[in-house]
Residue frames relative to the residue before (quaternion, step in Angstrom):
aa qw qx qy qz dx dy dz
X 1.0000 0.0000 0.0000 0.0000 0.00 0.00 0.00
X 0.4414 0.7197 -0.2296 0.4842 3.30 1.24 -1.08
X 0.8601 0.0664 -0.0545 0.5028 3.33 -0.15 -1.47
X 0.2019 0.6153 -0.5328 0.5447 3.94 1.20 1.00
X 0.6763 0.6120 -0.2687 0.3096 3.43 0.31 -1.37
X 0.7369 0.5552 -0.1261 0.3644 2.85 0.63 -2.08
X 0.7443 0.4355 -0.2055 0.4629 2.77 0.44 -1.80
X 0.6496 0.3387 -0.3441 0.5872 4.43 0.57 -0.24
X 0.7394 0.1969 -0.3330 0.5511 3.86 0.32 0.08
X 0.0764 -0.6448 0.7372 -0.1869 3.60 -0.21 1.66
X 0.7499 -0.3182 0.5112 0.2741 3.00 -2.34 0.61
X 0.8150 0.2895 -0.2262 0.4481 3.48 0.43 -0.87
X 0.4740 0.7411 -0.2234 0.4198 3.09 1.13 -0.34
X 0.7297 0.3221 0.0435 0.6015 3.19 1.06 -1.64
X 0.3347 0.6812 -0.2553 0.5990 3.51 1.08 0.20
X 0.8518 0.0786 -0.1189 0.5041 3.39 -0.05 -1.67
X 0.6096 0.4515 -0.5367 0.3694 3.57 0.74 0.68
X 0.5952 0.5996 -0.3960 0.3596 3.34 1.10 -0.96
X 0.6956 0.3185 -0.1570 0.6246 4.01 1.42 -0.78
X 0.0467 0.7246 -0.6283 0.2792 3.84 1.13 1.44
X 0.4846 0.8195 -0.0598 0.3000 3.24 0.91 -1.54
X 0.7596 -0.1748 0.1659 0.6042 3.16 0.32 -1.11
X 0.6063 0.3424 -0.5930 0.4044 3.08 0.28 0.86
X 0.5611 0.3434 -0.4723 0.5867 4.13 1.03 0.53
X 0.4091 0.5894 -0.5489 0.4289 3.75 0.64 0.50
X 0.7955 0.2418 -0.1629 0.5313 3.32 0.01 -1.51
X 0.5146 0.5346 -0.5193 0.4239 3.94 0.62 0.04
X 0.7557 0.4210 -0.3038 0.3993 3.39 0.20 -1.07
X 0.5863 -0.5110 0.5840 0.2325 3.57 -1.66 0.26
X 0.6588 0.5107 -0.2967 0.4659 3.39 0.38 -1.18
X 0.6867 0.4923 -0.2349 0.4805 4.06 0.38 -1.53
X 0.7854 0.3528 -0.4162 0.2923 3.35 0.31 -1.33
X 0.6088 0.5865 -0.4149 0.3364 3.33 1.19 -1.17
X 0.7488 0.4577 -0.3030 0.3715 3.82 0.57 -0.68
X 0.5972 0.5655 -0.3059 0.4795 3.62 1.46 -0.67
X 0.7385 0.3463 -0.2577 0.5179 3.31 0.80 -1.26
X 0.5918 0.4114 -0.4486 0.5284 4.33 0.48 0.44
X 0.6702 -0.5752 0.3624 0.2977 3.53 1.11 0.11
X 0.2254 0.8602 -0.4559 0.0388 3.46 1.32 -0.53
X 0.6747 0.4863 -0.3965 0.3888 3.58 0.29 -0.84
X 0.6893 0.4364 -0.3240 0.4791 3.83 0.71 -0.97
X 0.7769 0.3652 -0.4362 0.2699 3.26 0.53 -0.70
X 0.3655 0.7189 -0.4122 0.4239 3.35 1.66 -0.55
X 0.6640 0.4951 -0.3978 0.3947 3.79 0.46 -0.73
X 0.7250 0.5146 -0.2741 0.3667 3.40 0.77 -1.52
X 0.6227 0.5723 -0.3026 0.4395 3.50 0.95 -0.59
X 0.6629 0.3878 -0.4813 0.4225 3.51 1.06 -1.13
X 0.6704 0.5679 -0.4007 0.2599 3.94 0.88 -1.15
X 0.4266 0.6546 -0.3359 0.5259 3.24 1.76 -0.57
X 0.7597 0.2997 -0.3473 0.4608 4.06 0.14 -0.69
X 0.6512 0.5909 -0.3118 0.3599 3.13 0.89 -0.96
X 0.7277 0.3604 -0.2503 0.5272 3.57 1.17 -0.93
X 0.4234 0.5472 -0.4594 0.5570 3.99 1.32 0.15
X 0.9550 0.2167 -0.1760 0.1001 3.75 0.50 -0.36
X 0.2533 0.6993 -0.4666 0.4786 2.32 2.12 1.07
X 0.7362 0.2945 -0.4801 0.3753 3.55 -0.12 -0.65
X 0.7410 0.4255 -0.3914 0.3418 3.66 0.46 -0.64
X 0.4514 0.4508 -0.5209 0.5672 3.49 0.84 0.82
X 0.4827 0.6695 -0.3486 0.4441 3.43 0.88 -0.55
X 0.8788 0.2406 -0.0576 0.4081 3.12 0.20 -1.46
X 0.2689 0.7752 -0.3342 0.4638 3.49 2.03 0.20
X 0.6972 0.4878 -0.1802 0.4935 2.89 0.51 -2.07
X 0.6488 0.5834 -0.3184 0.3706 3.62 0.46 -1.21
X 0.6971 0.2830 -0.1844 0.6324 3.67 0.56 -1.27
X 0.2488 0.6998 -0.6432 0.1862 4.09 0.46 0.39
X 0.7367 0.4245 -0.2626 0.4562 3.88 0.22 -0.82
X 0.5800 0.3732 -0.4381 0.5766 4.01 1.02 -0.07
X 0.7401 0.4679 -0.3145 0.3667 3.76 0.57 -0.56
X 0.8047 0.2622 -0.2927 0.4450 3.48 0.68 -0.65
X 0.2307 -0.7133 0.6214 0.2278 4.00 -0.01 1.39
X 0.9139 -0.1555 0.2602 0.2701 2.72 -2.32 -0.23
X 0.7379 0.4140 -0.1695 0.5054 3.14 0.71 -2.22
X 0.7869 0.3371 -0.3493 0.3811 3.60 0.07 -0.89
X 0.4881 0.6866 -0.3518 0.4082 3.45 1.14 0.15
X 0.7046 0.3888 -0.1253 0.5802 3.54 1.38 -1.29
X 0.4228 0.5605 -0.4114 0.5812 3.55 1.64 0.31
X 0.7370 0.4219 -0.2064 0.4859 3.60 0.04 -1.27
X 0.7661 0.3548 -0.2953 0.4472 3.72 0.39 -0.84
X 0.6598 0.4060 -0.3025 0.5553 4.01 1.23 -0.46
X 0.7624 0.2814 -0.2961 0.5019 3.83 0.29 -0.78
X 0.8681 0.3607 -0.2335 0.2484 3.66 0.22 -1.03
X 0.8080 0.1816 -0.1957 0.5252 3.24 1.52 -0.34
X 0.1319 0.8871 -0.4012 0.1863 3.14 1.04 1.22
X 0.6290 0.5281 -0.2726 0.5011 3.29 1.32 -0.88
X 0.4323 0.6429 -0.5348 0.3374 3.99 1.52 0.18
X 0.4763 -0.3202 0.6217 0.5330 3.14 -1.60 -0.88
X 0.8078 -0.4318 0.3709 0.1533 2.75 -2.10 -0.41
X 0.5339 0.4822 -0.1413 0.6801 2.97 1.80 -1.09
X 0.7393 0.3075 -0.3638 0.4760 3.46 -0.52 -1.09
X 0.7823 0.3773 -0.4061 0.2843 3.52 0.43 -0.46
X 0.4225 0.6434 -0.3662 0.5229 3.57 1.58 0.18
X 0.4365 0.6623 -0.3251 0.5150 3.59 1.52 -0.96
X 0.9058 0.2879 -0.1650 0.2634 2.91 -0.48 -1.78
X 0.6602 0.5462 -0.3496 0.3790 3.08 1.21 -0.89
X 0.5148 0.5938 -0.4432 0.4312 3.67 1.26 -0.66
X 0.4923 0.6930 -0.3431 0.3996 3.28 1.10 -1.60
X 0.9066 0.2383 -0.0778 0.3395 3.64 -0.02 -1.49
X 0.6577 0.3686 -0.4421 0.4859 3.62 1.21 -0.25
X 0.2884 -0.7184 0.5787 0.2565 3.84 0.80 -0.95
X 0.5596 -0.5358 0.4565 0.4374 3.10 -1.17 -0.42
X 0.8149 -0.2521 0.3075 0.4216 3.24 -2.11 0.56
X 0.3557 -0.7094 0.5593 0.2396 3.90 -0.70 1.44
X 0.3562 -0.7765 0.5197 0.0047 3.14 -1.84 0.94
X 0.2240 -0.6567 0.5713 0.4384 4.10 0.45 -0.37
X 0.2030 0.5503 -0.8083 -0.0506 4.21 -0.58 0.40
X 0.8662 -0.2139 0.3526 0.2822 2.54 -2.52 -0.76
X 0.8525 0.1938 -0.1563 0.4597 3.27 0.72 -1.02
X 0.5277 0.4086 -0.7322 0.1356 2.51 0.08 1.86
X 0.5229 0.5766 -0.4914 0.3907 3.17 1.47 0.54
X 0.4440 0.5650 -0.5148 0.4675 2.90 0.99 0.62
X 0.6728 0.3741 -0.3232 0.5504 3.43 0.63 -0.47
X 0.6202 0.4839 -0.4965 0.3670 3.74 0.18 -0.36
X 0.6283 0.5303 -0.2883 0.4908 3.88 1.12 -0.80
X 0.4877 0.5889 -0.4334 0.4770 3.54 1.08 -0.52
X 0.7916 0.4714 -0.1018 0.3751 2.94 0.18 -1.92
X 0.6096 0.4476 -0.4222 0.4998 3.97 1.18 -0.43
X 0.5106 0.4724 -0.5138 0.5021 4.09 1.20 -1.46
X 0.7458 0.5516 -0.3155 0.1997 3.81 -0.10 -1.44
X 0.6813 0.4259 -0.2724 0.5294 3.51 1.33 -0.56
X 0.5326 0.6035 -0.3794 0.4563 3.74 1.53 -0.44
X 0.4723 0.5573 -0.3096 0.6087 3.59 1.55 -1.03
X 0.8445 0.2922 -0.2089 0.3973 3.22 -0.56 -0.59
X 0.5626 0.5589 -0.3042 0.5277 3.50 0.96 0.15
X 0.5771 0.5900 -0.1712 0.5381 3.20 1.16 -1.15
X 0.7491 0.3090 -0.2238 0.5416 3.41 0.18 -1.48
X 0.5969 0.5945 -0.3797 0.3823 3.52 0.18 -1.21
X 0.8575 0.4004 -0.1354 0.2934 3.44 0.33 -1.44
X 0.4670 0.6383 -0.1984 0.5789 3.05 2.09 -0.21
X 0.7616 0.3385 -0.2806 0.4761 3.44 0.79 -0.94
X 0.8141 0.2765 -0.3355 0.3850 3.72 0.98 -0.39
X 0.4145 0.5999 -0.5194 0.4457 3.35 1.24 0.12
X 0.5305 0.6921 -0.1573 0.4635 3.68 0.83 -0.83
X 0.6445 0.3870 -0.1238 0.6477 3.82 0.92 -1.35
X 0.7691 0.4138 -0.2608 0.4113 3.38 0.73 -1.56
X 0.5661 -0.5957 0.4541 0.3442 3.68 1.08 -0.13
X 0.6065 0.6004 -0.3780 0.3589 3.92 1.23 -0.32
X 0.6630 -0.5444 0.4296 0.2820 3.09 -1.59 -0.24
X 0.4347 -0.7781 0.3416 0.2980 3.40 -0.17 1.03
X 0.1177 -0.8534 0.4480 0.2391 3.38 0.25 0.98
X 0.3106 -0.7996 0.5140 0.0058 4.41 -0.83 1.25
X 0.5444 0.6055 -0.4741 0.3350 3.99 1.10 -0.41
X 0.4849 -0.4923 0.6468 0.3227 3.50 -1.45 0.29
X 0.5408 0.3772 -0.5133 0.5494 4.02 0.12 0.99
X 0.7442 0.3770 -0.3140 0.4532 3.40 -0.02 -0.90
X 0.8196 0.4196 -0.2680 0.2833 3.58 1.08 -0.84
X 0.4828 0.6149 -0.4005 0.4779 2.93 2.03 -0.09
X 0.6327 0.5317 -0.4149 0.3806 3.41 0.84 -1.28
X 0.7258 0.4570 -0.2784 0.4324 4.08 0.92 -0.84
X 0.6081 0.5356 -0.4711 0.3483 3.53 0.55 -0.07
X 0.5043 0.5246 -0.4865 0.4835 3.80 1.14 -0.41
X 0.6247 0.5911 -0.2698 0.4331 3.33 0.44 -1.66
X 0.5319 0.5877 -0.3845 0.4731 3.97 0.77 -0.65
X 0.8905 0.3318 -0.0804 0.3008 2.71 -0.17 -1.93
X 0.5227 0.4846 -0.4581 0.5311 3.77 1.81 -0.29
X 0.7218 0.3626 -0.4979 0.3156 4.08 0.65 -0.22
X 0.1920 0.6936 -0.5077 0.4735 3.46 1.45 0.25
X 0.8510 0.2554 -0.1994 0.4133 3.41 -0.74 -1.55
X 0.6449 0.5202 -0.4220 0.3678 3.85 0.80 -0.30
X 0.6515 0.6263 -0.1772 0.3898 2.77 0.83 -1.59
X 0.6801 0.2418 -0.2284 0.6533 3.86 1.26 -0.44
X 0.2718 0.6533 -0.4822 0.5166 3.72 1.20 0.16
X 0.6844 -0.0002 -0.1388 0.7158 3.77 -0.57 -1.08
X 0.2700 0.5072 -0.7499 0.3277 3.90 -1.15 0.59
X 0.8586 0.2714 0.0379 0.4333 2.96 0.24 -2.15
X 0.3557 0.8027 -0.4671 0.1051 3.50 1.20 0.09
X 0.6281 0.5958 -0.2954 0.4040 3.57 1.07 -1.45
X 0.6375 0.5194 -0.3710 0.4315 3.52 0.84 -1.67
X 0.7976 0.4401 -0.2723 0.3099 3.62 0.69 -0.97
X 0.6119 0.4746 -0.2774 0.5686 3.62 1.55 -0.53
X 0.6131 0.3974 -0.4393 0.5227 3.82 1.11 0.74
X 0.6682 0.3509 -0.4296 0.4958 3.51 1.03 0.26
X 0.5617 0.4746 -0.4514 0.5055 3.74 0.91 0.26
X 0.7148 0.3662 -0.3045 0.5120 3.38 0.66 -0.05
X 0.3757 0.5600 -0.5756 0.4625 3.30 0.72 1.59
X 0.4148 0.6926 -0.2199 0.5477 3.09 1.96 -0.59
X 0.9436 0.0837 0.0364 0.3182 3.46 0.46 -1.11
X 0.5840 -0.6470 0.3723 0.3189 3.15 -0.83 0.00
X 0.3178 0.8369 -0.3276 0.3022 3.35 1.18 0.52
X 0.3997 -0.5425 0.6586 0.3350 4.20 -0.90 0.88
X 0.7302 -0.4839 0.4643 0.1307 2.14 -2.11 0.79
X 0.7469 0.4197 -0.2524 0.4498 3.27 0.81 -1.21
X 0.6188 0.6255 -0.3678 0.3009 3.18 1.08 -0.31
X 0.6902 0.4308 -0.2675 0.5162 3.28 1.29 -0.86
X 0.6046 0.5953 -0.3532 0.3941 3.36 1.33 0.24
X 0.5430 0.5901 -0.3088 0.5115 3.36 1.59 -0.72
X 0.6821 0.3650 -0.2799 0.5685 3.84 0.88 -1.38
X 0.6953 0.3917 -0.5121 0.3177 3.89 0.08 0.26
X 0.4239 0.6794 -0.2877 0.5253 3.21 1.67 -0.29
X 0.8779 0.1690 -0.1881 0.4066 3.41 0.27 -0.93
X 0.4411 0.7145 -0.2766 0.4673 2.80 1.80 0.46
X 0.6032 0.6203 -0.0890 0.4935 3.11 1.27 -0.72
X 0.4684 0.5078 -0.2146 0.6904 3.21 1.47 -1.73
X 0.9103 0.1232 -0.3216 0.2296 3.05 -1.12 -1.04
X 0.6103 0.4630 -0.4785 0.4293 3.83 1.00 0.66
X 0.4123 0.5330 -0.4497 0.5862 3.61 1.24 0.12
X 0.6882 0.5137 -0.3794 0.3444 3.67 0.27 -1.04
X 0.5918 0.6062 -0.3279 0.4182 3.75 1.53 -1.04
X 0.8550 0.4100 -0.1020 0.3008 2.54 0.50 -1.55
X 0.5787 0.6081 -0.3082 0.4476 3.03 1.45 0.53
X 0.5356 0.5842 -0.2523 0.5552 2.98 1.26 -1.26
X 0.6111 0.6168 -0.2710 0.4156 3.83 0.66 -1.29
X 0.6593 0.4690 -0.2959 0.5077 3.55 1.22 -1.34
X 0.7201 0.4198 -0.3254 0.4465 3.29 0.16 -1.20
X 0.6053 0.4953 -0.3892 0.4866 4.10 0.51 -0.73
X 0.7735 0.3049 -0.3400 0.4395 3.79 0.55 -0.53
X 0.6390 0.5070 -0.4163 0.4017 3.84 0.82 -0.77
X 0.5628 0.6832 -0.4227 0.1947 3.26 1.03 -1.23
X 0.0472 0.8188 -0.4906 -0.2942 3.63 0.57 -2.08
X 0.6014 0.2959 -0.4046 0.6221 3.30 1.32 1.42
X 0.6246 -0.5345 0.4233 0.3808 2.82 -1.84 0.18
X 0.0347 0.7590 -0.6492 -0.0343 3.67 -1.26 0.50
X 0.7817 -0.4994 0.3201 0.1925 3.09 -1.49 0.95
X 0.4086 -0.8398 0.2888 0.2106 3.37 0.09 1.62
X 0.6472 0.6331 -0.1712 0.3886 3.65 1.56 -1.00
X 0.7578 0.5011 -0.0792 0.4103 3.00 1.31 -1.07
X 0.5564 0.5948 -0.1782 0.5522 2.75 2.05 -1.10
X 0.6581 0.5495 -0.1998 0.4744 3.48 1.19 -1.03
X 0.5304 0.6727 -0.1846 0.4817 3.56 1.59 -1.16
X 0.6518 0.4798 -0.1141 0.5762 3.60 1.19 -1.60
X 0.7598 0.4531 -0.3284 0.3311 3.24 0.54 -0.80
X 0.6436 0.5808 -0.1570 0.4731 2.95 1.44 -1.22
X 0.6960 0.4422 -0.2700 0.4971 3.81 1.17 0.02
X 0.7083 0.3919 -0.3741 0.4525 3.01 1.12 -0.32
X 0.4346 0.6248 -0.4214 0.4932 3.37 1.65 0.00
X 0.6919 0.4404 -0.2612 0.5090 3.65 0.67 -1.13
X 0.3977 0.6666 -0.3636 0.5151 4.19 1.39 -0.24
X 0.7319 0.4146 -0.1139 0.5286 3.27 0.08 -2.38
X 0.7866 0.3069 -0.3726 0.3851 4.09 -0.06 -0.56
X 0.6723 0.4258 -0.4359 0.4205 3.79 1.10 0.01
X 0.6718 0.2199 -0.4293 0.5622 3.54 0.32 -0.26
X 0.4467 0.4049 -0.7067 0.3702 3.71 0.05 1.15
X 0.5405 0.6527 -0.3652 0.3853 3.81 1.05 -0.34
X 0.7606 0.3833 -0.1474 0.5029 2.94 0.42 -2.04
X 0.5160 0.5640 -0.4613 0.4504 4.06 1.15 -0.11
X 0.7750 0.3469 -0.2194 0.4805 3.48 0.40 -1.25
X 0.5819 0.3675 -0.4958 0.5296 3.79 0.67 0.33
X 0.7323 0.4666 -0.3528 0.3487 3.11 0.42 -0.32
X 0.5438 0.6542 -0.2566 0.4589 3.48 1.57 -0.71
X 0.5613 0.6342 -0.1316 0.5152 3.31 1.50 -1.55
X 0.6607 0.5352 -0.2692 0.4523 3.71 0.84 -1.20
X 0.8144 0.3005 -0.1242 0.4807 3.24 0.64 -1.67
X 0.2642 0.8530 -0.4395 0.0971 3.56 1.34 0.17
X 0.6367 0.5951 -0.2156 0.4405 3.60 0.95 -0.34
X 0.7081 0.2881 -0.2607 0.5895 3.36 1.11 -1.11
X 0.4986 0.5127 -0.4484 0.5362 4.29 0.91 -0.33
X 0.6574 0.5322 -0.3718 0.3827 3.71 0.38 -0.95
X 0.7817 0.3301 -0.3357 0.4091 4.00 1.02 -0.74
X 0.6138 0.4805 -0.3618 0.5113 3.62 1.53 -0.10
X 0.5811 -0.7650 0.2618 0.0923 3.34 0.71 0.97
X 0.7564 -0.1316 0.3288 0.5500 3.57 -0.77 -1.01
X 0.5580 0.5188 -0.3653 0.5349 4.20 0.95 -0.20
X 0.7167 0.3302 -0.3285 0.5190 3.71 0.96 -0.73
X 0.4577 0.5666 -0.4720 0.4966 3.76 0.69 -0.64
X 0.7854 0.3973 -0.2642 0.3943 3.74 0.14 -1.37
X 0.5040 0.6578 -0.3066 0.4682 3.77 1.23 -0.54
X 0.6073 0.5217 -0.2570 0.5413 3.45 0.87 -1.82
X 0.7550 0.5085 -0.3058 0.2791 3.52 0.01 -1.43
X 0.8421 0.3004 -0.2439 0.3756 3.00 1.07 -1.05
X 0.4123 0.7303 -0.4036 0.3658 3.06 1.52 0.43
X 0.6031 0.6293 -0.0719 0.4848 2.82 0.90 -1.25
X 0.7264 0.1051 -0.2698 0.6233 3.85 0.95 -0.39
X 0.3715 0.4407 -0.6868 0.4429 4.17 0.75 0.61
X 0.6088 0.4852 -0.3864 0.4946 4.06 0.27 -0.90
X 0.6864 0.4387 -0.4615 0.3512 3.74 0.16 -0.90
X 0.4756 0.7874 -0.2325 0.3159 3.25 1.43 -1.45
X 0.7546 0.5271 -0.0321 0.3895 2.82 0.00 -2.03
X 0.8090 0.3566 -0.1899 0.4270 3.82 1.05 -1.20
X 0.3542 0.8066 -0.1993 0.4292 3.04 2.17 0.16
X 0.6771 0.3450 -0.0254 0.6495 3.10 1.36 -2.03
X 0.7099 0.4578 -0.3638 0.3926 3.62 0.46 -0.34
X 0.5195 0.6016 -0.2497 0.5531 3.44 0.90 -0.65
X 0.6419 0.5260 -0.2028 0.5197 3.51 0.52 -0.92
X 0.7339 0.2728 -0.3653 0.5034 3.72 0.20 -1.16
X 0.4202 0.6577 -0.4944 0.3826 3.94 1.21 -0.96
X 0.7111 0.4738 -0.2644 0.4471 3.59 0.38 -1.70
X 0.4980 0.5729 -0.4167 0.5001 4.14 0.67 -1.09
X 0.8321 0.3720 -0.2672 0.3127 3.55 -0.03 -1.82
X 0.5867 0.6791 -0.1508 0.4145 3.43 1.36 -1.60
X 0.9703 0.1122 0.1122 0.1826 2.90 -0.63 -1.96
X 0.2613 0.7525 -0.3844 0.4665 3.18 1.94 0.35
X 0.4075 -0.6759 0.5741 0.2181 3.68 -0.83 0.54
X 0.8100 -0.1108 -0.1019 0.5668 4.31 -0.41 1.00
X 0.2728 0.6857 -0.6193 0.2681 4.04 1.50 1.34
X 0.9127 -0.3724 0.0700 0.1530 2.42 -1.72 -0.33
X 0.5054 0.5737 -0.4012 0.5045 3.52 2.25 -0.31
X 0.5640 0.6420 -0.3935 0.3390 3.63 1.01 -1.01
X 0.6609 0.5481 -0.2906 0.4223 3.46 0.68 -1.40
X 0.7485 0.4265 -0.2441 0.4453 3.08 0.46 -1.07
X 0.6146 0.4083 -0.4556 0.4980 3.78 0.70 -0.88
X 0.5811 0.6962 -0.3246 0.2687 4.11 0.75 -0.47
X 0.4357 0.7104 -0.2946 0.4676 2.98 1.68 -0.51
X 0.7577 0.4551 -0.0244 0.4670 3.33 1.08 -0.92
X 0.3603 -0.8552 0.3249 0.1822 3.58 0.98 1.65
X 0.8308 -0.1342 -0.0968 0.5314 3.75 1.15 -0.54
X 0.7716 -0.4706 0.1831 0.3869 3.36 -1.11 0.52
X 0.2837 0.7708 -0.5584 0.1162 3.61 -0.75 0.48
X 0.7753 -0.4363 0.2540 0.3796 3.58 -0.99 -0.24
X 0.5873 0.5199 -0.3092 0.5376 3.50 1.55 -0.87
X 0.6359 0.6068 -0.2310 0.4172 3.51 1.15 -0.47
X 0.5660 0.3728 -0.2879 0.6766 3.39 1.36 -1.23
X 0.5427 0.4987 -0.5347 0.4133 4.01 0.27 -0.85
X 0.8222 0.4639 -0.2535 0.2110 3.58 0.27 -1.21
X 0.5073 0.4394 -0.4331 0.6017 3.61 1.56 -0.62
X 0.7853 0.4272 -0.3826 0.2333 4.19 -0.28 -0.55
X 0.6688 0.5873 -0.1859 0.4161 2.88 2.00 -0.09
X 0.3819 0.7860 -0.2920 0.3887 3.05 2.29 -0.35
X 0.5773 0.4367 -0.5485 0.4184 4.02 0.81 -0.37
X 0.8071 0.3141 -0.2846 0.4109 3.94 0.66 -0.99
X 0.3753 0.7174 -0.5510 0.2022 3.42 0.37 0.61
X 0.8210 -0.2867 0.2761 0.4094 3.44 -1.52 0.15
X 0.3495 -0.7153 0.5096 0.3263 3.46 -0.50 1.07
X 0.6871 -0.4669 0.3671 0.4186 3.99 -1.33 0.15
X 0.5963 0.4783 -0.2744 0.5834 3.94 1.40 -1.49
X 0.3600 0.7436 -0.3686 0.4261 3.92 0.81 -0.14
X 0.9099 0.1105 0.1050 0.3859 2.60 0.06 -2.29
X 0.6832 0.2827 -0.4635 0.4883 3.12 1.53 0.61
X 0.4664 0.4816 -0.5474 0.5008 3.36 0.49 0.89
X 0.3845 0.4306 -0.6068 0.5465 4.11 0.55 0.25
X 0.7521 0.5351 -0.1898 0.3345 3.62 0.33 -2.15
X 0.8461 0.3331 -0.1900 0.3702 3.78 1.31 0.02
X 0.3370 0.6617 -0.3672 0.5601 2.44 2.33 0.25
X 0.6025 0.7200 -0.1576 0.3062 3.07 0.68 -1.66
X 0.6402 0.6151 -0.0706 0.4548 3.39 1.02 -1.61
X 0.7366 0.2572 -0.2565 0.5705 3.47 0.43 -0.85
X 0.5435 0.3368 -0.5206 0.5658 4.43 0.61 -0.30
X 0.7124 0.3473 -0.5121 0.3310 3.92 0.09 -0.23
X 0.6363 0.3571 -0.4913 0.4755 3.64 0.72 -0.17
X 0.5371 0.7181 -0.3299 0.2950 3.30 0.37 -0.35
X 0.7460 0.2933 -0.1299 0.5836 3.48 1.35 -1.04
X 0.5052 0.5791 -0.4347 0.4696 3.59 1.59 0.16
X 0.6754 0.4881 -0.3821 0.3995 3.56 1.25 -0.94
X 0.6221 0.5185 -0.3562 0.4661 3.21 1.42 -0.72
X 0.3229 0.8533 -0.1986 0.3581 3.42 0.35 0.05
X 0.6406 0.5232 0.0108 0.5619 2.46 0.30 -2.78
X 0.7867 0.5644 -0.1617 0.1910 2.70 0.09 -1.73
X 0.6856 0.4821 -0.1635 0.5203 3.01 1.16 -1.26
X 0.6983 0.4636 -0.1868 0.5124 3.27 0.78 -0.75
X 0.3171 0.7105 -0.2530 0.5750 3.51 1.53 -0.01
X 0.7862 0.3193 0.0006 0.5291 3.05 -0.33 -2.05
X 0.7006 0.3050 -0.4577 0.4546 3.95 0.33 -0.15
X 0.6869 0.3709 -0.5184 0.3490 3.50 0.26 -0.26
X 0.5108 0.5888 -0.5260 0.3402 3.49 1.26 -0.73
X 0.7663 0.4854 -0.2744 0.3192 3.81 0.86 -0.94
X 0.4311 0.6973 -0.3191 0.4755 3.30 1.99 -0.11
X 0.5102 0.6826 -0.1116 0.5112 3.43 1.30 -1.55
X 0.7908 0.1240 -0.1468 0.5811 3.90 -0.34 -1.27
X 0.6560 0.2035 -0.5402 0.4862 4.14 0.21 0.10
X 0.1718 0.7672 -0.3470 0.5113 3.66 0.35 0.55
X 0.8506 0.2362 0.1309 0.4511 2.83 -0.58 -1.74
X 0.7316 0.3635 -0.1789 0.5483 3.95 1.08 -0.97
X 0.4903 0.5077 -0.4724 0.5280 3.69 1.27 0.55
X 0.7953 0.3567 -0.4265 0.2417 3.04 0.50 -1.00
X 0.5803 -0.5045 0.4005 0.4983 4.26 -1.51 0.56
């Protein structure tokens, strides 16, 4: 068995698994386009980019906390959600979270400027990395950037909108008469189908062309359905390790967070090249399904198959291999064709008296 082993795990053998890796990296379409634009770095800048877009507007949350939580939703939160406190701490917490009677000061225009530089950041980066994936033109005037910085700051408020969707569709259902799972499915697809906007929205503004409304919508709508499962498999998993995260404090919270927007990141730029390959109007799936004169399965097989196809450095390296065996058999040829006339020539020449 032993020497079974050996003899199927060779040097070379072991080699071409250890470089599986990159050598379906640079094969595929999908990888190269994101490796070779850098994807991984830029993926970073964007998460520090959300991550620093949402401190001040929590900031400024907290601030407007006493216009937001009335009476009623107040005598919700203090009977259903922190019921399981004491008395005190829950007198604490609650002081803790309405405050006192809200005020306009300074800082919160200070925070409101934070929160406009912070959404200009994130605009910046954001728009850089998918315009970039998307193959466009990075678009730099003070019009376009005013017109995007509202638009920013409204996927801000969504984007923590469904966050908070569940917490908020279990206090309306003190109201009703409604399962659990039910109000869990409709915050789910609630969620989705505002992830799904606000995607689709990105890709329609970074792009600066037209792009195929189905597909685009199709992309959007998966990477929504992406972004809400590993919010699952996070919070079970968060839940699991809840004890040991619970003694590293406010360092693991900050870990999570930023985990959590390198993923956000990451489905940002991917999505995006998806849209490049997809959703572009004669890109790259079209071309390729074109190849095929009328409509049929090998055709549909071919546009869904267009993210893993032969990278471009692929196919012109076949095309430069190729090149030198084609000059190669012309010289031979020549040659040959050479050498008969040369032999055409000396009998020729020995005929003549």
């Amino acid at each position: 068995m032993r020497q079974a082993l050996r003899a199927y795990f060779t040097r070379e053998k072991l080699d071409e698994l250890l470089h599986l890796r990159e050598r379906w990296r640079h094969r595929l379409r999908f990888f190269r386009i994101y490796t070779d634009n850098n994807g991984a770095l830029l993926a970073k800048g964007i998460a520090f980019s959300l991550l620093f877009g949402s401190i001040p507007l929590l900031l400024l949350l907290v601030s407007l906390r006493s216009v937001f939580f009335f009476p009623e939703f107040s005598a919700i939160l203090e009977g259903q959600i922190l019921d399981f406190l004491p008395d005190d701490i829950k007198y604490q917490v609650m002081n803790v979270i309405l405050g006192s009677e809200y005020r306009f000061s300074s800082l919160d225009v200070v925070t409101i400027g934070a929160l406009l530089f912070a959404v200009n950041s994130l605009f910046t980066d954001l728009g850089t990395g998918m315009a970039t994936m998307l193959d466009a033109p990075i678009v730099k005037n003070w019009l376009h950037r005013l017109i995007a910085i509202p638009l920013m700051l409204a996927f801000l408020l969504l984007f923590y909108l469904a966050s908070v969707l569940t917490p908020g569709l279990n206090l309306v259902r003190q109201f009703f008469v409604v399962a659990p799972g039910v109000s869990r499915l409709v915050s789910r697809l609630i969620s989705i189908g505002i992830y799904t906007f606000i995607m689709t929205g990105l890709y329609y503004l970074f792009s600066g062309r037209h792009l195929r409304f189905i597909p685009t919508v199709v992309i959007g709508a998966l990477s929504a359905v992406v972004w809400q499962g590993l919010n699952i498999l996070g919070s079970y998993i968060v839940f699991g390790l809840g004890s040991r995260l619970l003694l590293l404090g406010a360092v693991a919270s900050l870990m999570i967070i930023l985990f959590y927007m390198r993923v956000l990141a990451d489905i940002f730029l991917m999505s995006s090249v998806l849209v490049r390959i997809y959703a572009i109007p004669q890109g790259i799936a079209e071309s390729e399904a074109a190849l095929e004169h009328r409509w049929s399965p090998v055709r549909l097989w071919r546009y869904l198959t267009a993210g893993v196809g032969p990278s471009d450095e692929a196919e012109e390296g076949d095309g430069a291999a190729g090149k030198p065996q084609a000059e190669a058999e012309a010289a031979g040829g020549a040659g040959e064709t050479g050498a008969d006339a040369d032999g055409c020539r000396a009998d020729t020449d020995s005929s003549a008296p």
